[in-house]
C-alpha positions as CSV (number, residue, x, y, z in Angstrom):
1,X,70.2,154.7,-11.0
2,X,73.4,156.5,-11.9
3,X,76.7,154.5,-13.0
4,X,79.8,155.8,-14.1
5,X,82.7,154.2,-15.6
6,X,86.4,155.2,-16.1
7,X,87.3,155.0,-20.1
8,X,90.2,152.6,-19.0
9,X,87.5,149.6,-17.7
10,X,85.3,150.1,-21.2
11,X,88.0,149.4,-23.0
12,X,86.9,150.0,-26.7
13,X,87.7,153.6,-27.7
14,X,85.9,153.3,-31.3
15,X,82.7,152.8,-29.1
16,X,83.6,155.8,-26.9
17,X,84.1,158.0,-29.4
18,X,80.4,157.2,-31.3
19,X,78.8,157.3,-28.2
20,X,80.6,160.9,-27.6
21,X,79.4,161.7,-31.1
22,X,76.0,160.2,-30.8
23,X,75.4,162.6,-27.7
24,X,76.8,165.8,-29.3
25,X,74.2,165.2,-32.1
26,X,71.3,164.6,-30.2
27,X,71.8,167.1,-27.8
28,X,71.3,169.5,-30.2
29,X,67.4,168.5,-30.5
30,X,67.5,168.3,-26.7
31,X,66.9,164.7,-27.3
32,X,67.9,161.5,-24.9
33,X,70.3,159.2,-26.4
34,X,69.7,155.5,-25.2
35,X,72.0,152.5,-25.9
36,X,69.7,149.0,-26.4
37,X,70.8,145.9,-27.6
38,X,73.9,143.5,-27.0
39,X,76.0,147.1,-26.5
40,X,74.3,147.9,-23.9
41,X,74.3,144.2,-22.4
42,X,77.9,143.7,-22.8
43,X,77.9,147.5,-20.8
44,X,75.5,146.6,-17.8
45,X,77.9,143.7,-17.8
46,X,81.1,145.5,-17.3
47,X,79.7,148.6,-14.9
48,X,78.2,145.1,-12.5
49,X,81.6,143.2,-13.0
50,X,79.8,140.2,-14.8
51,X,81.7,138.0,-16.8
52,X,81.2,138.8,-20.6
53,X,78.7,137.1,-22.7
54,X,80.5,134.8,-25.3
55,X,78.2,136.2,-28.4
56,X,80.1,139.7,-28.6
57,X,79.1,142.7,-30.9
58,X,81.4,144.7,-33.3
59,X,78.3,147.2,-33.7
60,X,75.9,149.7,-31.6
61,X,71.7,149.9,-30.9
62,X,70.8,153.0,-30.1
63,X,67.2,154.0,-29.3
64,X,65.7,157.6,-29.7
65,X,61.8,158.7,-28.9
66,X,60.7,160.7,-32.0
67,X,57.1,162.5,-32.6
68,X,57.8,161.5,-36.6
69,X,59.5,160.9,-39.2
70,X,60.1,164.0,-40.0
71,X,62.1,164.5,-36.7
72,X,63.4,161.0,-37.8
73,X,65.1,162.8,-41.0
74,X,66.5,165.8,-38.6
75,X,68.4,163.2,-36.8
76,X,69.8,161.7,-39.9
77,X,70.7,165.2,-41.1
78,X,72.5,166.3,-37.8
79,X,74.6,162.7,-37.7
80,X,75.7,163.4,-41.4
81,X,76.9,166.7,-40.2
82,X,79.2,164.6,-37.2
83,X,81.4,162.6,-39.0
84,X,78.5,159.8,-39.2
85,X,78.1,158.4,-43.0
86,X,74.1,157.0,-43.9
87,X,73.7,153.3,-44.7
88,X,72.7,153.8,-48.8
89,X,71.0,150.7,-48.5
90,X,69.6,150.5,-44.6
91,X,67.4,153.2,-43.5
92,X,68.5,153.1,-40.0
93,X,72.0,152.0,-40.7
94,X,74.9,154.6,-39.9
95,X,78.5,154.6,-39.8
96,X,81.0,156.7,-37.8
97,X,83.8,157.5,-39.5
98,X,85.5,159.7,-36.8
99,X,86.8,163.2,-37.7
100,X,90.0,162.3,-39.4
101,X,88.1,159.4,-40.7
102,X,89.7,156.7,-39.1
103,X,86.8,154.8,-37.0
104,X,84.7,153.1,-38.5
105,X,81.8,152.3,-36.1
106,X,78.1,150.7,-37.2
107,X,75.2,152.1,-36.0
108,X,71.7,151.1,-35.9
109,X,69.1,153.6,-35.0
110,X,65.8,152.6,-33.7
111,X,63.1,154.4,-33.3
112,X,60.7,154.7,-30.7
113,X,57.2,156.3,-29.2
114,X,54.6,158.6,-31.4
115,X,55.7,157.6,-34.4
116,X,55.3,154.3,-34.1
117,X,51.7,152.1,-35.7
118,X,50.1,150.6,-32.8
119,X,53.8,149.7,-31.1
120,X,55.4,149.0,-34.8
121,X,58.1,150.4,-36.2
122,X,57.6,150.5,-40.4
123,X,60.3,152.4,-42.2
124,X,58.7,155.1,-45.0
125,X,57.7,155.1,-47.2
126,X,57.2,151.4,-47.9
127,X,56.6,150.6,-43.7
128,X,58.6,147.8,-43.8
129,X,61.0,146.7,-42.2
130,X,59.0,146.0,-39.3
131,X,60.0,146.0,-35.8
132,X,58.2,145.7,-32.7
133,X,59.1,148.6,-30.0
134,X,56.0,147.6,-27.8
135,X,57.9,147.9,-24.0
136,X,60.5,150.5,-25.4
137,X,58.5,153.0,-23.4
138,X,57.5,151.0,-20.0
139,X,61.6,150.2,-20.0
140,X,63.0,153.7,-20.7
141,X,61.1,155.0,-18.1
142,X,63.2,153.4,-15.4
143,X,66.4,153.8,-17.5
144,X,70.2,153.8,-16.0
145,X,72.3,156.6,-16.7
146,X,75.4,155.4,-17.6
147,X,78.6,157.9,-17.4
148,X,81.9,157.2,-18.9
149,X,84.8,159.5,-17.6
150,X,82.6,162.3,-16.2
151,X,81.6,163.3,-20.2
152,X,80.0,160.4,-22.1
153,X,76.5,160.2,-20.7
154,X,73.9,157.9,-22.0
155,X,70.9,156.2,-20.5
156,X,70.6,151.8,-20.7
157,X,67.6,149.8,-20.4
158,X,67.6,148.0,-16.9
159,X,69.0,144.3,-17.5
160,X,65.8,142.6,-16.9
161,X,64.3,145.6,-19.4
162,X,66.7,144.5,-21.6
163,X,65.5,140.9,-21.4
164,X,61.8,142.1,-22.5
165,X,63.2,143.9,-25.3
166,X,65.3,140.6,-26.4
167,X,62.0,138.3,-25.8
168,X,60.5,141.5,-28.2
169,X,63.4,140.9,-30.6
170,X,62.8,137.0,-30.1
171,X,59.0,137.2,-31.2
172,X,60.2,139.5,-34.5
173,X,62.6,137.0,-35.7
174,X,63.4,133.7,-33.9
175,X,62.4,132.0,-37.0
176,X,65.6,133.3,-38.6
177,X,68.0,133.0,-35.9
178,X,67.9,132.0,-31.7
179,X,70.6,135.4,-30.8
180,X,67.7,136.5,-28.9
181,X,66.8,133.5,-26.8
182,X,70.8,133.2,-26.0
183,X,70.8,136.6,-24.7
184,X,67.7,136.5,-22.2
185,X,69.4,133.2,-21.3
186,X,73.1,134.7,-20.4
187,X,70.7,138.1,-18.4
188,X,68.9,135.2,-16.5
189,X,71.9,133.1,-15.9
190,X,74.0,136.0,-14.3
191,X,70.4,138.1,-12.8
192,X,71.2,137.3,-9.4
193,X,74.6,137.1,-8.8
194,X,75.6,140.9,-9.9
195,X,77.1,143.2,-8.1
196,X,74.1,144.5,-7.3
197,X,72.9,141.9,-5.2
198,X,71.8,143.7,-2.1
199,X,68.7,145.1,-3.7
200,X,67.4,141.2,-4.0
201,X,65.7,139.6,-1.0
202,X,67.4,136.2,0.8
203,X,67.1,132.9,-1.7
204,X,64.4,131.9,0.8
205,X,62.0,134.7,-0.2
206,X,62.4,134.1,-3.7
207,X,62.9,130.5,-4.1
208,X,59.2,128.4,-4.5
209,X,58.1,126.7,-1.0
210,X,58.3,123.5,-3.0
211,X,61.7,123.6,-4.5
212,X,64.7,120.9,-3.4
213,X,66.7,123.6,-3.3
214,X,67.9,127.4,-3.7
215,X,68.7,128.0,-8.1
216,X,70.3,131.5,-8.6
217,X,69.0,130.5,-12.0
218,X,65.5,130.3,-10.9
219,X,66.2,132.9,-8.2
220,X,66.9,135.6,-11.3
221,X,64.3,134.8,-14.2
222,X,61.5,135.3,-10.5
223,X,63.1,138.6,-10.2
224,X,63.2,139.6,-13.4
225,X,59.3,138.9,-13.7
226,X,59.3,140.6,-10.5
227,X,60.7,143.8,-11.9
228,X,59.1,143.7,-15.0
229,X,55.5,143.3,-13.5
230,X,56.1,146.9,-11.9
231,X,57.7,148.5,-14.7
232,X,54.8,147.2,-17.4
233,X,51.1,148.9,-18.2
234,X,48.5,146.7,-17.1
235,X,48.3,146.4,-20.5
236,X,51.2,145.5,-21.2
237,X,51.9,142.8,-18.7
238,X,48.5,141.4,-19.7
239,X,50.2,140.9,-22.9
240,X,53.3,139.5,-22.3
241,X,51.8,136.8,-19.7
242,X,49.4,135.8,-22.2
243,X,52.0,135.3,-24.7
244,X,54.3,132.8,-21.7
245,X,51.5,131.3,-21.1
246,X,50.6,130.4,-24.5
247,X,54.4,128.8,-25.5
248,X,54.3,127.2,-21.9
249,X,51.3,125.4,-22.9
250,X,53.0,123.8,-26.1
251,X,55.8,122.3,-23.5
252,X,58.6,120.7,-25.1
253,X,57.2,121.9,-28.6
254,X,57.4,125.5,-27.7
255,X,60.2,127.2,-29.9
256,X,60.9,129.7,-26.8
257,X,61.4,127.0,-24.4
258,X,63.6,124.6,-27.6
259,X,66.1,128.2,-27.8
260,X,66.4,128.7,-24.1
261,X,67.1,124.9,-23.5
């Protein structure tokens, strides 16, 4: 789907002016410039009229399909070119600094499709960090295009392919912090009562036969699997139930289940 968005309602011109950067640099590798983490959340959010999440971001994710690492470098190069200042420390840390040098903007580019090792991202030359990008691919498929005053265009996962990449980001590190899980549990909470809420069938349909009652809560995380099951490989899917399966079977002892609660 195609959204666009007057520059008044994003209200965050540092933001703007990266993403315009961001697309004038990738463009000139003919190269599709994707927004993924809370940005893009906190985006979806304001283009559906959802209340704002109360963990905000000061910074951007932005996801690019690359052959290799040497295409990897290119990019790097051409951001260096517009105004964008490389992370000495962070390999795929940037900072845009505007052209009179007065933004300041973080960047975090990630990485994504033949270049990865079996779905994982491993930054040369040591190939770490490591960083899953297993659904990156399934999700950007069915990307939104997102439009901000007829000239910024970028595309945005889906929110419930944003919730696979969070439960991906959730499986990398929820030993070090529970971000993720609070995420997927603010896209579940506020899944079915969005703006777009004429694409989901009646509570009936999507409420269990057994239930007291209708939960939007509920209603959304069954519509999210819904969506997800059709976006994934077989493979993919395969994967992911296994992997619900397996923390549903430690019940109360499951870390996934302790984050989300």
């Amino acid at each position: 789907m195609e959204y666009k968005i007057d520059k008044t309602k994003f209200a965050n011109d540092p933001l703007y002016e990266t993403l315009a950067a961001l697309q004038k640099s990738l463009e000139q590798l003919n190269l599709q410039l994707y927004v993924v983490g809370a940005c893009a959340r906190d985006i979806v959010m304001k283009v559906l009229n959802v209340p704002a999440s109360a963990r905000r971001t000061i910074d951007i994710d932005v996801a690019i399909a690359l052959d290799n690492w040497e295409m990897f470098d290119k990019v790097s190069e051409l951001l260096q070119q517009n105004h964008f200042k490389k992370d000495p420390y962070a390999k795929q840390k940037f900072y845009y600094k505007g052209k009179d040098g007065t933004n300041d903007y973080e960047v975090d580019v990630v990485p994504f499709g033949p270049l990865a090792n079996n779905e994982v991202i491993g930054w040369p030359p040591e190939g770490n960090p490591e960083m899953s990008v297993r659904c990156f691919e399934d999700v950007m498929k069915e990307a939104d295009t997102i439009i901000v005053d007829g000239n910024v265009r970028f595309c945005i996962a889906s929110l419930s392919g944003q919730f696979l990449i969070k439960l991906d980001a959730w499986i990398d590190r929820h030993l070090k912090t529970d971000k993720d899980a609070r995420d997927m549990f603010y896209i579940i909470d506020n899944f079915y009562w969005t703006s777009i809420v004429d694409k989901f069938p009646p509570p009936e349909q999507v409420t269990n036969s057994d239930a007291p009652a209708f939960d939007d809560f509920v209603a959304g995380a069954q519509w999210i699997a819904s969506e997800l099951r059709s976006l994934l490989s077989d493979e993919h899917c395969a994967y992911y139930v296994d992997f619900i399966n397996s923390e549903l079977s430690l019940e109360d002892n499951s870390k996934l289940v302790q984050h989300l609660v």
